[in-house]
C-alpha positions in Angstrom: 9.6 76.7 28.0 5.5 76.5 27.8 5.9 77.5 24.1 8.6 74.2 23.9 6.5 72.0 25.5 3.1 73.6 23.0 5.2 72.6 20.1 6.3 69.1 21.1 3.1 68.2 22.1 1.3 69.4 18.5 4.4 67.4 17.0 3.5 64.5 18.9 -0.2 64.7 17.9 0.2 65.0 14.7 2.8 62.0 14.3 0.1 60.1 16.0 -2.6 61.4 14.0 -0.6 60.6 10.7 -0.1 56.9 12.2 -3.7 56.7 12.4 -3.7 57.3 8.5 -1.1 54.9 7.3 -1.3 51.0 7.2 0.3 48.5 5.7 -1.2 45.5 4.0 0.7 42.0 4.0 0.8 40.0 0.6 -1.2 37.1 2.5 -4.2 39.3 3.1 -6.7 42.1 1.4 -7.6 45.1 2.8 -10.4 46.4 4.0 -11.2 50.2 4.7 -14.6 50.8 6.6 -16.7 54.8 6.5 -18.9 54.9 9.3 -19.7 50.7 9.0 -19.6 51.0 5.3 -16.8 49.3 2.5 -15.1 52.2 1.4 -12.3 50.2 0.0 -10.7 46.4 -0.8 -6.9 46.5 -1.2 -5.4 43.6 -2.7 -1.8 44.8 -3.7 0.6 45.0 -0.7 1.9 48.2 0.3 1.7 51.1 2.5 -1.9 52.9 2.2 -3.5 55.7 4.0 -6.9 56.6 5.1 -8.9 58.9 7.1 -7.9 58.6 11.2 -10.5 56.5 12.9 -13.8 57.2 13.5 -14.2 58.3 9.8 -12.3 55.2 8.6 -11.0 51.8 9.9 -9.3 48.9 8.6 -9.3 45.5 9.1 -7.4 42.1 7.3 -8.7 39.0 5.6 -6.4 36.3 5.1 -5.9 35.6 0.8 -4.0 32.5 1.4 -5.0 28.5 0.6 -7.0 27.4 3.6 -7.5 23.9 4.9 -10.7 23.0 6.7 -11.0 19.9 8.2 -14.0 17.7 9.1 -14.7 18.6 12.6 -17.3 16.0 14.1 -17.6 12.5 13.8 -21.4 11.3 13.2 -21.6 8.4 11.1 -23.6 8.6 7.6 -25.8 6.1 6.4 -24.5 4.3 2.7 -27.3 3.2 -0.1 -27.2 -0.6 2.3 -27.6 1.3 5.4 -24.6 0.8 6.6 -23.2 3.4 9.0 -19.6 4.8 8.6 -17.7 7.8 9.7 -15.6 9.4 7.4 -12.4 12.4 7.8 -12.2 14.9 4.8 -10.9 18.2 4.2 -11.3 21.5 2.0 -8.7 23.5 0.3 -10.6 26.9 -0.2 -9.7 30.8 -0.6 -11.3 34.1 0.2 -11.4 35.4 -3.5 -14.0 38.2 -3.2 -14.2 40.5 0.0 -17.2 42.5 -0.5 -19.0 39.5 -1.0 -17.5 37.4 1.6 -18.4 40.4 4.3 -22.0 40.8 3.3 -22.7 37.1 2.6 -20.9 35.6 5.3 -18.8 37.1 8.0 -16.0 39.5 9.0 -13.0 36.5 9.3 -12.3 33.2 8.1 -13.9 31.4 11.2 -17.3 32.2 9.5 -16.3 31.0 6.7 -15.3 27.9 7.9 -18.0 27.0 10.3 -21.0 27.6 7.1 -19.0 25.9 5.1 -18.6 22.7 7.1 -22.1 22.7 7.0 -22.5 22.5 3.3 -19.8 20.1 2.6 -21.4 17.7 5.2 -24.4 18.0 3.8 -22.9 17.4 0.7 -21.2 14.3 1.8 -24.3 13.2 3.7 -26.4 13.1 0.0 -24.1 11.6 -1.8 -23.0 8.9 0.1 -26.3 8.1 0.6 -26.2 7.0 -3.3 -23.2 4.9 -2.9 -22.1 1.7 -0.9 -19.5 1.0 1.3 -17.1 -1.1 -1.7 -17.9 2.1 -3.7 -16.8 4.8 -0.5 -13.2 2.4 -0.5 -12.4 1.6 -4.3 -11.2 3.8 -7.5 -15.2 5.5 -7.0 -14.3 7.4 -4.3 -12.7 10.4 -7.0 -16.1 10.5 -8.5 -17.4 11.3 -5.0 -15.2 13.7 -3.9 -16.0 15.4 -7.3 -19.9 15.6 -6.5 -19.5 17.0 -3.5 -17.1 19.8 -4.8 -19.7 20.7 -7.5 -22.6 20.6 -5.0 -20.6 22.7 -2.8 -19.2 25.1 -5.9 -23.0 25.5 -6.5 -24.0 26.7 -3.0 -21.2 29.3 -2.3 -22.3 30.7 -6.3 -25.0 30.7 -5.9 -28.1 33.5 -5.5 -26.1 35.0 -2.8 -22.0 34.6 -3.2 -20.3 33.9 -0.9 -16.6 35.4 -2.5 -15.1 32.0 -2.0 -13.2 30.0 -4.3 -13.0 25.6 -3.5 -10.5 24.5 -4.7 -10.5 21.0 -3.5 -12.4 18.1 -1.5 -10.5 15.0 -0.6 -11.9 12.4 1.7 -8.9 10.7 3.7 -10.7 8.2 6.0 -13.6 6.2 5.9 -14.2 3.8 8.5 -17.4 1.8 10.3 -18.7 3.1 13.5 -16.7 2.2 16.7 -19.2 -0.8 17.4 -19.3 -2.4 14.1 -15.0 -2.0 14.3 -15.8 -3.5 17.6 -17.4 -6.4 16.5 -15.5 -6.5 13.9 -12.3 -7.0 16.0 -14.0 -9.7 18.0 -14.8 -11.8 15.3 -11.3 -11.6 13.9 -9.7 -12.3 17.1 -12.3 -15.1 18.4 -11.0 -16.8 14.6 -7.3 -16.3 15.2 -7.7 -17.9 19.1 -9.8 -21.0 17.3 -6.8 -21.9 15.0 -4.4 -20.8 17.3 -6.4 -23.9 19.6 -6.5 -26.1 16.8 -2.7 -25.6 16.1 -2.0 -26.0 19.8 -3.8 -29.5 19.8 -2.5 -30.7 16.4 1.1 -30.2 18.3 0.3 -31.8 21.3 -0.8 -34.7 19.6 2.3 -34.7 17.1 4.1 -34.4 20.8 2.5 -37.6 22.6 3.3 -39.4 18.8 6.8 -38.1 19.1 7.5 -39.4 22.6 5.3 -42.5 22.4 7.5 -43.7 19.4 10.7 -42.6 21.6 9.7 -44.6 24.6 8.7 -47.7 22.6 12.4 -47.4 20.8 14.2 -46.4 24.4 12.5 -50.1 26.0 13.2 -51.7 22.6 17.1 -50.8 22.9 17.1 -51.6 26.8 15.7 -54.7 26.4 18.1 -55.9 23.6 21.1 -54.5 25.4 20.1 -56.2 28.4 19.5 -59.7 26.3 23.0 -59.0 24.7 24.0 -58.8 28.3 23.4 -61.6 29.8 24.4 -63.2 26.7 28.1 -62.2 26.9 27.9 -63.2 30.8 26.6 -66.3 30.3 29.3 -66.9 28.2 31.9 -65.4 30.2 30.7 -67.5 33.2 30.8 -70.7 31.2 34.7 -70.3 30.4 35.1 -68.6 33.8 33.4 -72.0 35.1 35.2 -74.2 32.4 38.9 -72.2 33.2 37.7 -72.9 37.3 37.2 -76.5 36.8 40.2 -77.7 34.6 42.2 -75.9 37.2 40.7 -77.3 40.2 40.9 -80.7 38.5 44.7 -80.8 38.2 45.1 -80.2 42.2 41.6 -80.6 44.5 43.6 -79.5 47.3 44.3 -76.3 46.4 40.3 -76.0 44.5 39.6 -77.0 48.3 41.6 -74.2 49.3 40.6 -71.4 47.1 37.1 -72.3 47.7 38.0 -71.4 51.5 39.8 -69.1 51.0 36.7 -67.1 48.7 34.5 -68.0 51.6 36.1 -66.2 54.4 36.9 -63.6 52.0 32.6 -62.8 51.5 32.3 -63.5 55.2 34.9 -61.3 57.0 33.7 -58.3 54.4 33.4 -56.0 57.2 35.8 -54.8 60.0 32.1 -55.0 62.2 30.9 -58.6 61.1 30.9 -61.5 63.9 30.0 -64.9 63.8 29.9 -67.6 65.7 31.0 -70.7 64.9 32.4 -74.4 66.2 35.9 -74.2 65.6 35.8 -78.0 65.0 33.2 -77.3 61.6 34.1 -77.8 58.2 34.4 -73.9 57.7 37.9 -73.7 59.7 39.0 -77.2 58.1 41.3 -74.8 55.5 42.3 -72.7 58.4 43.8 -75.7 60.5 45.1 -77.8 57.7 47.5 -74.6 57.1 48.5 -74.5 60.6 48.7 -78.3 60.9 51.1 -77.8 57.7 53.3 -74.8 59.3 53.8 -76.8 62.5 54.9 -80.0 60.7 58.8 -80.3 60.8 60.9 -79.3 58.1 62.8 -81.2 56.7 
């Protein structure tokens, strides 16, 4: 059993020694093989490589893909009129040298990154201190994104390499500083609320026009309907009054009659109306000529 167990556990320490050899290396990355701190070796080809089992060697991975580095603060520059604007860009770059990269400027690609921010703002900075804002917005902006790309190629190949490859520099936003927009606004909005007012009171005066004219027209029509009116009454009561007296002509008893008649009729209008009166007056006269008339014999 002890000699079992002594032969499983050299088996499992040399599978785990072997592991320690062999690594594989991705397509997206190189290689790199370290002897006591030292390059020993870059792979660039993917694949499955050995080495010597750690301390002796060690490996580590740089990515060999397109990388994107964004701007990552927002202080405004200064163009050839002073102005100050804030501006987005980014960087398409690539590790394309590892030795160099390592000695020059760092074990990953944060290093890289951070130093080269540094340089492509500075390259922004000096060249958009050379140009205006119309130039930072029109068909000029290529050329300046060109500049900066060659003043950035010529850092990074500089004396010391850096291993990096830039492949592009692209501005994608270039605005004022937050209190020029600011003011900016303001002004635009403080325009739009003055003809905004001056639309409002052009429509209120159309308005008072509008219903000015309408009320003139409205007592206009009232009053000639109301002269039309009385026209047509007028005339109605002169051939009610003319029908009223050629009848009354041809019997004055019964004009006398219907007259009374009318008169009781606009006095008696309500079941609550008294009056007091002489039986003997005139007003009764109609009254007791009909019951003088339906107590007379018959004959």
């Amino acid at each position: 059993m002890n000699r079992i167990g002594f032969i499983a556990s050299s088996i499992l320490v040399l599978l785990v020694l072997l592991s320690s050899t062999l690594f594989v290396v991705d397509q997206r990355q190189f290689g790199v093989v370290y002897a006591l701190g030292q390059i020993k070796q870059v792979i660039t080809e993917p694949g499955l490589n050995f080495k010597l089992p750690p301390p002796f060697q060690n490996v580590s991975y740089i990515d060999k893909r397109l990388l994107t580095l964004s701007s990552l603060d927002t202080e405004p520059m200064l163009t050839a009129e002073k102005q100050r604007v804030v501006i987005d860009w980014y960087v398409r770059w690539r590790i394309s040298d590892p030795q160099a990269y390592i000695r020059n400027v760092g074990l990953d690609e944060n290093a890289g990154a951070m130093q080269l921010n540094r340089v492509v703002r500075n390259a922004f900075q000096e060249n958009i201190n050379k140009r205006t804002v119309r130039d930072l917005i029109s068909v000029r902006r290529e050329a300046l994104m060109a500049d900066v790309q060659r003043e950035v190629l010529g850092v990074v190949k500089g004396a010391k390499p850096w291993g990096v490859d830039v492949v592009d520099v692209r501005i994608t936003r270039v605005d004022y500083v937050e209190a020029i927009t600011e003011s900016v606004y303001r002004r635009m909005e403080a325009e739009r609320k003055r003809v905004a007012n001056e639309l409002r009171s052009t429509g209120t005066a159309e308005g008072e026009k509008i219903r000015a004219d309408a009320d003139r027209q409205r007592e206009v029509i009232v009053a000639n309907a109301y002269r039309d009116a009385q026209k047509i009454k007028g005339e109605g009561d002169a051939q009610a009054a003319a029908a009223y007296s050629e009848a009354f002509g041809r019997d004055p008893q019964f004009a006398q009659f219907y007259r009374s008649l009318d008169a009781y009729k606009q006095s008696f209008n309500k079941k609550s109306d008294v009056l007091v009166l002489d039986p003997s007056s005139d007003f009764f006269r109609a009254m007791q000529s009909s019951g003088s008339a339906g107590n007379a014999p018959r004959r």
